[in-house]
MARKOL-345571 format. One record per residue (C-alpha): residue number from 1; residue in three letters; chain; x, z, y. Coordinates in Angstrom, 3 decimals. Each point is the difference from the previous one (the first is absolute). Example, Ala and Ser with C-alpha at 12.3 -4.5 7.8 and 13.67 -1.06 7.14 Angstrom:
<r><num>1</num><residuo>ala</residuo><cadena>A</cadena><x>12.300</x><z>7.800</z><y>-4.500</y></r>
<r><num>2</num><residuo>ser</residuo><cadena>A</cadena><x>1.370</x><z>-0.660</z><y>3.440</y></r>
***
This chain:
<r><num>1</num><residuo>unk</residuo><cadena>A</cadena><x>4.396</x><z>6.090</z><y>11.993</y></r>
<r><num>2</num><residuo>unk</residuo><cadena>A</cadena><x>-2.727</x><z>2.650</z><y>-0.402</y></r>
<r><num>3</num><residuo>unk</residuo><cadena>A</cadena><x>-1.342</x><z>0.818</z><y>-3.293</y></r>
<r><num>4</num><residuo>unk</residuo><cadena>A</cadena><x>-3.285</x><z>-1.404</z><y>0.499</y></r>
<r><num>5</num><residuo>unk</residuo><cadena>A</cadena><x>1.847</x><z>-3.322</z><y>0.787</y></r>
<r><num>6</num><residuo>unk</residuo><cadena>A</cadena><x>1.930</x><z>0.133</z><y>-3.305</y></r>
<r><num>7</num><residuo>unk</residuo><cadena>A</cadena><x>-3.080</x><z>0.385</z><y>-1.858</y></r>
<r><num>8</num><residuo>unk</residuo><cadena>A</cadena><x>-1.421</x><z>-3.853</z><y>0.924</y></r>
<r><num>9</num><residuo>unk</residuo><cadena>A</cadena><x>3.592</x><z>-1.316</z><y>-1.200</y></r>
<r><num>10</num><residuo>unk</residuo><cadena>A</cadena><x>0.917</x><z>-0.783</z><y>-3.113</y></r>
<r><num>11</num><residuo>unk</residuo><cadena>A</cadena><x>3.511</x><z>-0.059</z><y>-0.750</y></r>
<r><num>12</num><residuo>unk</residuo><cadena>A</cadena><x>2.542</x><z>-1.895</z><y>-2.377</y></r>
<r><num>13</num><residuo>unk</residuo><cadena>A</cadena><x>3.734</x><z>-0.445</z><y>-0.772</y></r>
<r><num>14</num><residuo>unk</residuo><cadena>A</cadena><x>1.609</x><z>-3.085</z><y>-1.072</y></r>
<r><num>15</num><residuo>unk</residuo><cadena>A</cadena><x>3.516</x><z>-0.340</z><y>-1.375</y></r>
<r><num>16</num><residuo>unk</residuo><cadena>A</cadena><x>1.531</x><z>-3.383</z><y>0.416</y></r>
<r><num>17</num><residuo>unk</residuo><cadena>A</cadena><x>3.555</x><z>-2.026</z><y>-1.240</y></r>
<r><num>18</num><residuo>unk</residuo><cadena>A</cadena><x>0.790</x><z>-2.166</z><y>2.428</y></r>
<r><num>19</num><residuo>unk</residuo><cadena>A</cadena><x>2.684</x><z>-2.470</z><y>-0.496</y></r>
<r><num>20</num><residuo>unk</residuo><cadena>A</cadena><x>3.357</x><z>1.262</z><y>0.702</y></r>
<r><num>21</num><residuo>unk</residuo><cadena>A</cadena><x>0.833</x><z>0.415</z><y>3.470</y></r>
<r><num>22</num><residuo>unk</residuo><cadena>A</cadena><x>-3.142</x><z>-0.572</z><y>0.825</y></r>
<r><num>23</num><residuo>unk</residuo><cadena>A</cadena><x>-1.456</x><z>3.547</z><y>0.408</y></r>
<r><num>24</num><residuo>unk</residuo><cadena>A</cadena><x>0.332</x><z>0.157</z><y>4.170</y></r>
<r><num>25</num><residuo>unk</residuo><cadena>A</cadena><x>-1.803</x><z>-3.375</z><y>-0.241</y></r>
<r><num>26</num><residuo>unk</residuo><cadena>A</cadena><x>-2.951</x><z>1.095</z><y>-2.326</y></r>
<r><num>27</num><residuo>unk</residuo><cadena>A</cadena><x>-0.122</x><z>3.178</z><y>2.176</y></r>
<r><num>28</num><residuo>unk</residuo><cadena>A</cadena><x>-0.281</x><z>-1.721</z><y>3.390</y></r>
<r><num>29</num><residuo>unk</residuo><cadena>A</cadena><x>-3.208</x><z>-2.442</z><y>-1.312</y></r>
<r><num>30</num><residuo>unk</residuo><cadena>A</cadena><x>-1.803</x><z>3.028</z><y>-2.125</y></r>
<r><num>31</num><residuo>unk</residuo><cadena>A</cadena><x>-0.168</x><z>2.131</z><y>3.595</y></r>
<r><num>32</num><residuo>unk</residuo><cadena>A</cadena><x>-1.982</x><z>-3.211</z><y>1.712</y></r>
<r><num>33</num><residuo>unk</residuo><cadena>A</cadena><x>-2.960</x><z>0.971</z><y>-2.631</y></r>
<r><num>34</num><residuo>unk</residuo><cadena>A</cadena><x>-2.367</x><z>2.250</z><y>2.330</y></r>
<r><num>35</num><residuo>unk</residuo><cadena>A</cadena><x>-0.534</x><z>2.044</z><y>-3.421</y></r>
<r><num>36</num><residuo>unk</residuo><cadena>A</cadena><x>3.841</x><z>0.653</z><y>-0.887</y></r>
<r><num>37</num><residuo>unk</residuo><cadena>A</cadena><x>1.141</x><z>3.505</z><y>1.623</y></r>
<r><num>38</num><residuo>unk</residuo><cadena>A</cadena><x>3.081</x><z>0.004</z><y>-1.192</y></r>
<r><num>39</num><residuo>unk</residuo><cadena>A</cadena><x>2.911</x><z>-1.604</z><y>-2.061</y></r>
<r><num>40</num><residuo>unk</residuo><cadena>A</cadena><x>2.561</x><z>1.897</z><y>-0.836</y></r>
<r><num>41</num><residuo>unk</residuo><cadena>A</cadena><x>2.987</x><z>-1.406</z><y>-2.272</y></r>
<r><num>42</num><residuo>unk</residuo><cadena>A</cadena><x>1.505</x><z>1.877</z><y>-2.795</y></r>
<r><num>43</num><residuo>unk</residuo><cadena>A</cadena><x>2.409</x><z>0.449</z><y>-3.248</y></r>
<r><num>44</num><residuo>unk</residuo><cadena>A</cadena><x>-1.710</x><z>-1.117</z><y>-2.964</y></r>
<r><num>45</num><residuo>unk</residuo><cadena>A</cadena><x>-1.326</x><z>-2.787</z><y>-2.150</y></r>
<r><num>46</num><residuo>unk</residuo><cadena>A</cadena><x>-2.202</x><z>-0.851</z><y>2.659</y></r>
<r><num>47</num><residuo>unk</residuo><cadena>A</cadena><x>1.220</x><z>-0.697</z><y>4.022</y></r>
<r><num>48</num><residuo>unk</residuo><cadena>A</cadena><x>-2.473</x><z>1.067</z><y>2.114</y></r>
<r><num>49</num><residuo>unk</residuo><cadena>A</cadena><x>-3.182</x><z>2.184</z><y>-0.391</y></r>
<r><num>50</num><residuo>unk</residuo><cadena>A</cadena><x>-3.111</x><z>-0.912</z><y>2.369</y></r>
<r><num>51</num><residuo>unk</residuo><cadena>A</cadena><x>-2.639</x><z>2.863</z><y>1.561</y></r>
<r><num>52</num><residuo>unk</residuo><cadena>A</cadena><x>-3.533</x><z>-2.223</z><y>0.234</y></r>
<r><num>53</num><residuo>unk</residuo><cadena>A</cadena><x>-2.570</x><z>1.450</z><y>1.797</y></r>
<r><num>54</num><residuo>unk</residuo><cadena>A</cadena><x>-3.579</x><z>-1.494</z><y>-0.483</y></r>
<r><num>55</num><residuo>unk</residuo><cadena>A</cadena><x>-3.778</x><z>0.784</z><y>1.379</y></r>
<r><num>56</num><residuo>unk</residuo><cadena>A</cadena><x>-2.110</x><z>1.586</z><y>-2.392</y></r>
<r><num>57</num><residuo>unk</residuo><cadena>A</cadena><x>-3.407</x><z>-1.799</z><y>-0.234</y></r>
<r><num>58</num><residuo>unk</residuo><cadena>A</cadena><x>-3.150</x><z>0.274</z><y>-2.373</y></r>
<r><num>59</num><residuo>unk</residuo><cadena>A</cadena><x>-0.272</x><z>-3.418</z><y>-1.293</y></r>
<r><num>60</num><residuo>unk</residuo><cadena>A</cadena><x>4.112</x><z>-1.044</z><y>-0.141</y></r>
<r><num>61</num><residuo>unk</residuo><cadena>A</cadena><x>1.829</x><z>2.550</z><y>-2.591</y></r>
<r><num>62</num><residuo>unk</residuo><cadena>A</cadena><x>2.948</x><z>0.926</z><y>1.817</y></r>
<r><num>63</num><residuo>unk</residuo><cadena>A</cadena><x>1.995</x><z>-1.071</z><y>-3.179</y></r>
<r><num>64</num><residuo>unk</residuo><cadena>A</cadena><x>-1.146</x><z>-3.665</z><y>0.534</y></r>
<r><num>65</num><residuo>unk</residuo><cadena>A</cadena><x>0.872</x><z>-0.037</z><y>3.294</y></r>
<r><num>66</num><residuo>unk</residuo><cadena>A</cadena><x>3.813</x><z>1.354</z><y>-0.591</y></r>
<r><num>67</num><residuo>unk</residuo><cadena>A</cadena><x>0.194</x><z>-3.001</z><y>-3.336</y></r>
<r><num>68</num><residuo>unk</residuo><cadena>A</cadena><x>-1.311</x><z>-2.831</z><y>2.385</y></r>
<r><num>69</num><residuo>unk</residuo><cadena>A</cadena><x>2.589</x><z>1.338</z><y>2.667</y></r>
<r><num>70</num><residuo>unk</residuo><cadena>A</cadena><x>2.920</x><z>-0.156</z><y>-2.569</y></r>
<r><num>71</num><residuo>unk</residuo><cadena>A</cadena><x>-0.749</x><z>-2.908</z><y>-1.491</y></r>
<r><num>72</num><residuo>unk</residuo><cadena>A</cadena><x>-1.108</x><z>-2.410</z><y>3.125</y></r>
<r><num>73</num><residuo>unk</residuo><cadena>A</cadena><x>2.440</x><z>1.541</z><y>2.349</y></r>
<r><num>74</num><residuo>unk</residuo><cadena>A</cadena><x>2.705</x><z>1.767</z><y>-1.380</y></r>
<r><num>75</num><residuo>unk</residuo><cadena>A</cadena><x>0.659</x><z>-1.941</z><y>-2.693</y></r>
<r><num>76</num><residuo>unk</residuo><cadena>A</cadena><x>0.192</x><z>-3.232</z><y>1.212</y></r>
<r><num>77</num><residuo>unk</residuo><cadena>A</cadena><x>3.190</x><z>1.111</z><y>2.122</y></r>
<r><num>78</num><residuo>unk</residuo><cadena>A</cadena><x>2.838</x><z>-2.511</z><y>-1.781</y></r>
<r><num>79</num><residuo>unk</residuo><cadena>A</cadena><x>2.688</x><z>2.620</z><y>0.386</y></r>
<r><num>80</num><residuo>unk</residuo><cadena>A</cadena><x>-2.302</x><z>2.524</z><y>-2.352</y></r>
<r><num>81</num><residuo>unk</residuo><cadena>A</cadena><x>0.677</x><z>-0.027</z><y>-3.700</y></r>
<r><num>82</num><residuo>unk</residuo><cadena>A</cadena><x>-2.241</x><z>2.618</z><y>-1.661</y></r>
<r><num>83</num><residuo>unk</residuo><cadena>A</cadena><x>-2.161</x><z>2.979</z><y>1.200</y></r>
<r><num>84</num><residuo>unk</residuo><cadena>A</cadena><x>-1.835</x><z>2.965</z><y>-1.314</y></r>
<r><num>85</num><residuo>unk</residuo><cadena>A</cadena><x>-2.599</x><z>1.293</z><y>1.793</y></r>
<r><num>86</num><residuo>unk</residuo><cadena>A</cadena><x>-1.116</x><z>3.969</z><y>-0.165</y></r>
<r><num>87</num><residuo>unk</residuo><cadena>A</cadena><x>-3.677</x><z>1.132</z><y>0.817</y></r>
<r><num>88</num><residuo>unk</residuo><cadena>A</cadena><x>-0.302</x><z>3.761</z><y>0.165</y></r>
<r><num>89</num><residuo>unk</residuo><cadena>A</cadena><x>-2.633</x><z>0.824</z><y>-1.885</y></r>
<r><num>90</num><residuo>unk</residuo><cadena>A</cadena><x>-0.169</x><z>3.527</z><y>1.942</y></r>
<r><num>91</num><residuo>unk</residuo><cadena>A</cadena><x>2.081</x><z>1.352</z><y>3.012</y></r>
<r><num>92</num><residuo>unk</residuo><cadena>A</cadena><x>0.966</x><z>2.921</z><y>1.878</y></r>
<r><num>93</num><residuo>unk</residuo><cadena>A</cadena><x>1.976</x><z>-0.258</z><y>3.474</y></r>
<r><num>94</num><residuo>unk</residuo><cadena>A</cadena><x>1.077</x><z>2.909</z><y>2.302</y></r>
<r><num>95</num><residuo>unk</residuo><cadena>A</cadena><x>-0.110</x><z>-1.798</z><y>3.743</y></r>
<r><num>96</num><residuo>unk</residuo><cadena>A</cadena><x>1.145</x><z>1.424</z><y>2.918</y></r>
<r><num>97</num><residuo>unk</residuo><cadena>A</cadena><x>-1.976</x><z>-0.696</z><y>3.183</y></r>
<r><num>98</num><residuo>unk</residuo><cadena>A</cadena><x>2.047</x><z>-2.189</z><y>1.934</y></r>
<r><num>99</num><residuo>unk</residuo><cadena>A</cadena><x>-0.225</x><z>0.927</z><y>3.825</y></r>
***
């Protein structure tokens, strides 16, 4: 992804608690979300943590669209328990072309 492309995305992490021995599960149904990049699970309070990727537009704060994606989508997975959702409020990434 060029640089230029990362600057019309908007991106946002979401840390989740499934239900035990449900993590695989949880991971399997986040990555059929076109805007989940990746789910990766982990040691910690939480299970999983969630990369969203989102279109920036004018009229729909990027924020907004990340909440309505948590809430109508994410959320309402049975096996989920609790989530906490990070919006970077600014960003730096080093990229390297991919070929």
């Amino acid at each position: 992804m060029s640089a230029e492309e990362m600057k019309r995305k908007a991106r946002a992490f979401v840390l989740i608690e499934t239900k035990p021995g449900k993590e695989k599960e949880v991971m399997e149904k986040l990555l059929k979300y076109e805007e989940v990049k990746e789910v990766h699970i982990y040691s910690g309070e939480m299970d999983l943590i969630a990369v969203l990727e989102t279109e920036r537009e004018m009229l729909v704060p990027s924020s907004k669209k990340v909440a309505d994606l948590v809430i109508d989508k994410i959320q309402s997975i049975k096996e989920i328990q609790d989530t906490e959702t990070i919006i970077p409020t600014y960003s730096k990434t080093k990229w390297l072309e991919r070929v």
